[in-house]
C-alpha positions in Angstrom: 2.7 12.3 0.7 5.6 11.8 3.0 4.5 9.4 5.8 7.1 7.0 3.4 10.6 8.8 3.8 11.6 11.0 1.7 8.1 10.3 -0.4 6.1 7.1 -1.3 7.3 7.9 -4.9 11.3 8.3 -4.1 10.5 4.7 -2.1 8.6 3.6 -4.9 11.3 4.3 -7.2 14.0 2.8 -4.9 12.4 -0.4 -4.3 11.6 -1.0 -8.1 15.9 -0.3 -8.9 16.1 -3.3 -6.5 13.5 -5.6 -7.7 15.4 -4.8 -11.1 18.8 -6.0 -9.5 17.5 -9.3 -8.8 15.8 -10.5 -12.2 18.0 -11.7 -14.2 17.7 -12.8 -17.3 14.0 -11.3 -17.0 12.1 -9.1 -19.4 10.1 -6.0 -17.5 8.0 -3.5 -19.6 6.5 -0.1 -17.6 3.7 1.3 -17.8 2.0 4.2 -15.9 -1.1 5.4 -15.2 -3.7 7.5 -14.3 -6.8 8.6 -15.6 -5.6 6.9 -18.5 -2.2 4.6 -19.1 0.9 5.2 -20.8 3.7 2.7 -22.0 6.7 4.0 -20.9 8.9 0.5 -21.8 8.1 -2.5 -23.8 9.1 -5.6 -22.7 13.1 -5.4 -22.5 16.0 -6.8 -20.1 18.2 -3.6 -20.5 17.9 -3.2 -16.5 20.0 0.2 -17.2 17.1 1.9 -19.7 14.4 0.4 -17.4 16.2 2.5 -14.5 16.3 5.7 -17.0 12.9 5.5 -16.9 12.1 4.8 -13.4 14.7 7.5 -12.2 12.8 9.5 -14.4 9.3 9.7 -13.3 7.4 12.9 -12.4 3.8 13.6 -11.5 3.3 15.1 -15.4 4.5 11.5 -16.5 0.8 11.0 -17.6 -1.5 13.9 -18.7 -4.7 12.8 -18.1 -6.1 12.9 -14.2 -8.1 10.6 -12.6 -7.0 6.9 -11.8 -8.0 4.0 -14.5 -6.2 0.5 -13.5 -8.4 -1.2 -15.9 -6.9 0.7 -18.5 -3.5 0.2 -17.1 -4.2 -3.9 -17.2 -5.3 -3.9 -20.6 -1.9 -1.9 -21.6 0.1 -4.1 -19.4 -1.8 -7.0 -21.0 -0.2 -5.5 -24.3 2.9 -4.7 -23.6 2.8 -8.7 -23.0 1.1 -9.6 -26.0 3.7 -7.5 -28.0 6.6 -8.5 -26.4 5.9 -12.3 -27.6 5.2 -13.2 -23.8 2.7 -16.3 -24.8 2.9 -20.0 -24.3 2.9 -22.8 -26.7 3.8 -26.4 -26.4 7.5 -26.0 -26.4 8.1 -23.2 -23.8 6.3 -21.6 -21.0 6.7 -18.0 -19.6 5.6 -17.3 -16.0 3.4 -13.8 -17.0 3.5 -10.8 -14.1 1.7 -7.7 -13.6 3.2 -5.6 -10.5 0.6 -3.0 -9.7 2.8 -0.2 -7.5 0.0 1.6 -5.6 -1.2 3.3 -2.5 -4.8 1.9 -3.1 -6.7 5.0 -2.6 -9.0 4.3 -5.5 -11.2 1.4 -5.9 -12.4 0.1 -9.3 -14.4 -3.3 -8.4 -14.0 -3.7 -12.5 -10.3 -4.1 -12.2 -10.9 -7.1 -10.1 -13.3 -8.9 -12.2 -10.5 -8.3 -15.2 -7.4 -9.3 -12.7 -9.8 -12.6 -12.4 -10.0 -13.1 -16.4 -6.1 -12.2 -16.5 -5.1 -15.1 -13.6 -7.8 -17.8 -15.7 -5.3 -16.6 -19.0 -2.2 -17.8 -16.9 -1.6 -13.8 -16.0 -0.6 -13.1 -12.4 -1.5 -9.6 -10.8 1.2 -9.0 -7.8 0.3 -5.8 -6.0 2.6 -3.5 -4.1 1.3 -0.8 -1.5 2.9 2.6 -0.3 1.9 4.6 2.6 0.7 4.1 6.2 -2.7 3.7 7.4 -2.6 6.5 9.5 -1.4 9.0 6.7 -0.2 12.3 5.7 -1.0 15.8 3.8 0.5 17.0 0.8 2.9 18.8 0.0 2.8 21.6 -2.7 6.5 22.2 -3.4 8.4 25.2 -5.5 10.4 24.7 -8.0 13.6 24.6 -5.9 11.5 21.7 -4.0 10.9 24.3 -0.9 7.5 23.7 0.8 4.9 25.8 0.6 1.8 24.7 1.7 -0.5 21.3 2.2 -3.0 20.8 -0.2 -6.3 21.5 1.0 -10.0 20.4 0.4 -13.1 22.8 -1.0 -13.7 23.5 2.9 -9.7 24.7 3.9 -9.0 21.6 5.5 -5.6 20.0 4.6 -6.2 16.9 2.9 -5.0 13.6 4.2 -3.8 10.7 1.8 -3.6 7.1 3.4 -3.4 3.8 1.9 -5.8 1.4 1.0 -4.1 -1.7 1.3 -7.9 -3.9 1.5 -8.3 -3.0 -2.0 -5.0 -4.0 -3.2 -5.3 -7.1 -1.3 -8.1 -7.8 -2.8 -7.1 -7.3 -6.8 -3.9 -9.4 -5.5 -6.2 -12.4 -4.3 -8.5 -11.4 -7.7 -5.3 -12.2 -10.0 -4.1 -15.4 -8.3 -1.1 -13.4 -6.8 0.5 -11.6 -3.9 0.1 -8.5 -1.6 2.9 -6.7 -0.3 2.9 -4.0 1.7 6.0 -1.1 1.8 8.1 -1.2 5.4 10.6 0.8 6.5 12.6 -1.5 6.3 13.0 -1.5 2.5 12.3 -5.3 2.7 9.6 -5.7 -0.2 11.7 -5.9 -3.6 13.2 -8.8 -1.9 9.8 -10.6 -0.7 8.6 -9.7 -4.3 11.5 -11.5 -5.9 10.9 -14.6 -3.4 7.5 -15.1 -4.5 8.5 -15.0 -8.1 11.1 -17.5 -7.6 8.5 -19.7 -6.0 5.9 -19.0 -8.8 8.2 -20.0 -11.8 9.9 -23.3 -9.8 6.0 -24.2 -9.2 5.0 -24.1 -12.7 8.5 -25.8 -14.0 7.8 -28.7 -11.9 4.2 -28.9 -12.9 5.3 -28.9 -16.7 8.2 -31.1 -15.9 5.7 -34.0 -14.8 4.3 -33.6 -18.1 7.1 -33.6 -20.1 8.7 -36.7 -18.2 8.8 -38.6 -21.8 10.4 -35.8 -23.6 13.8 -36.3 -23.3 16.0 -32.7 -23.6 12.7 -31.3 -24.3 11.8 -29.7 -20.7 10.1 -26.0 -21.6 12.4 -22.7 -21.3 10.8 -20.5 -18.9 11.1 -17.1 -18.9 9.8 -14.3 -16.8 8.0 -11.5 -18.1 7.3 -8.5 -15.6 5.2 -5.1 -16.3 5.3 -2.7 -13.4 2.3 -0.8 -13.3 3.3 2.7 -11.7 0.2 4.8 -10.2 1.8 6.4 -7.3 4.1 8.6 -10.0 0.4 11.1 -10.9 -0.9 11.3 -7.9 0.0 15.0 -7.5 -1.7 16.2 -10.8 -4.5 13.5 -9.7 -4.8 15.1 -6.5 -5.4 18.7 -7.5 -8.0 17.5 -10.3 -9.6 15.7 -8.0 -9.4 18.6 -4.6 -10.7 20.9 -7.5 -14.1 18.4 -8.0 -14.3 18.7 -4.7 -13.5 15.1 -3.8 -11.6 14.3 -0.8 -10.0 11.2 -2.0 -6.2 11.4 -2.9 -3.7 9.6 -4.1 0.2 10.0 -3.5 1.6 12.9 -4.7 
C-alpha cells in the first residue's frame, strides 16, 4: 500500500539503512516472514551485507503465504542462540527483536511467547507502517506501471490499514517499545534512543553488582534481529483475497 510515500516497504527499507547507520559495533541478524519465516542474515556487524539484503527484499522473499510471527520469534530466537548472543557471569548482551510490521494480523500466541522471551532477558521492540485511515493496492507490471487495485471476492478494492493496538500490545507483551512510522522519517532515530537507554540501564544495574570486581565490569554487547513482515504482504495479500478474506497486509 502507498498511504507511506513511495510504499510502506521502500519506507520500511529506508528506515532500517538508518537504524543500521547508528549501531555500532552491534550485531543484527534478518529474518522475514510470512506464513512461515526465513533467515535471511545471521547475526553479523557487516552493516554493508545487512544493507544487500535489505535493499534486496521483494514480496517473493518468502514463499509460503499467510502471516506466522510466532514462527518468526522462534527463528529470531535462533538466529540469537546461534550467533552466541547469551549471558554468563563475565559479560552481558542486551538481546533485541525488532518486529517491522503494519499489524494487520493478530496472533494472541505471539504475545504470550514475546512474554516468555522478555522473562529470558529478550526484548520485543515493535515498529509500525501505514496510517489508520489506509489505502488499496496496487497490482503493478513488470515496468512498475499500475494497473489495477486489488479487489475482494465482491469487486470492491480492498483497503490495507494498520493495526498499530496489536503491535502495541506484543511491544508491552516483550517488555519493550512501540513505534509508529511518521513522515517525518523520525523512528530509526527514536529506535536507537531507546536502545541506548536499554543497554546504559542494564550496565548500571550489573555495575552495582560488580562494585568489588575491580577491571571486571561485564562487556555488553547488542544483538538486534529485525523481523521483516511488511516485505510478503503482496503474495500474502492475493492468497488471502483469493480465500476470500478481506484482511491485508502491505504489499
Amino acid at each position: 500500500a502507498e498511504d507511506v510515500k513511495p510504499s510502506r516497504l521502500q519506507h520500511a527499507k529506508s528506515e532500517m539503512n538508518r537504524l543500521l547507520d547508528s549501531l555500532a559495533g552491534d550485531k543484527v541478524g534478518l529474518v522475514g516472514f510470512a506464513g512461515s519465516a526465513v533467515v535471511l542474515s545471521p547475526l553479523t556487524n557487516d552493516k554493508g551485507s545487512l544493507k544487500m539484503f535489505i535493499d534486496g527484499l521483494t514480496p517473493d522473499s518468502v514463499e509460503t503465504q499467510g502471516t506466522n510471527i510466532t514462527k518468526a520469534l522462534d527463528e529470531a530466537r535462533g538466529v540469537f542462540d546461534r550467533g552466541g548472543a547469551a549471558t554468563d557471569e563475565t559479560s552481558k548482551v542486551t538481546r533485541v527483536i525488532l518486529v517491522v510490521s503494519d499489524g494487520e494480523d493478530q496472533e494472541k500466541g505471539a504475545l504470550e511467547q514475546a512474554k516468555k522471551f522478555a522473562e529470558d532477558g529478550t526484548r520485543i521492540f515493535t515498529l509500525a507502517f501505514g496510517t489508520e485511515r489506509g489505502a488499496p493496492i496496487p497490482s503493478r507490471d513488470e515496468r512498475g506501471f499500475l494497473r489495477s487495485y486489488k479487489k475482494d471476492r465482491s469487486g470492491k478494492e480492498v483497503i490495507s490499514t494498520v493495526k498499530g493496538e496489536f503491535l502495541r500490545e506484543l511491544a508491552a507483551a516483550g517488555n519493550g517499545s512501540f513505534h509508529h512510522a511518521t513522515f517525518g522519517g523520525q523512528e530509526a532515530k527514536a529506535i536507537k534512543a531507546d536502545l541506548d537507554k536499554l543497554q546504559k540501564a542494564e550496565f548500571a544495574s550489573s555495575l552495582a553488582t560488580s562494585y568489588d570486581e575491580r577491571f571486571q565490569f561485564p562487556l555488553f554487547l547488542g544483538f538486534l534481529v529485525m523481523i521483516l513482515e511488511m516485505l510478503i504482504g503482496e503474495r500474502k495479500s492475493a492468497g488471502r483475497i483469493w480465500k476470500g478474506r478481506f484482511e491485508v497486509a502491505e504489499s
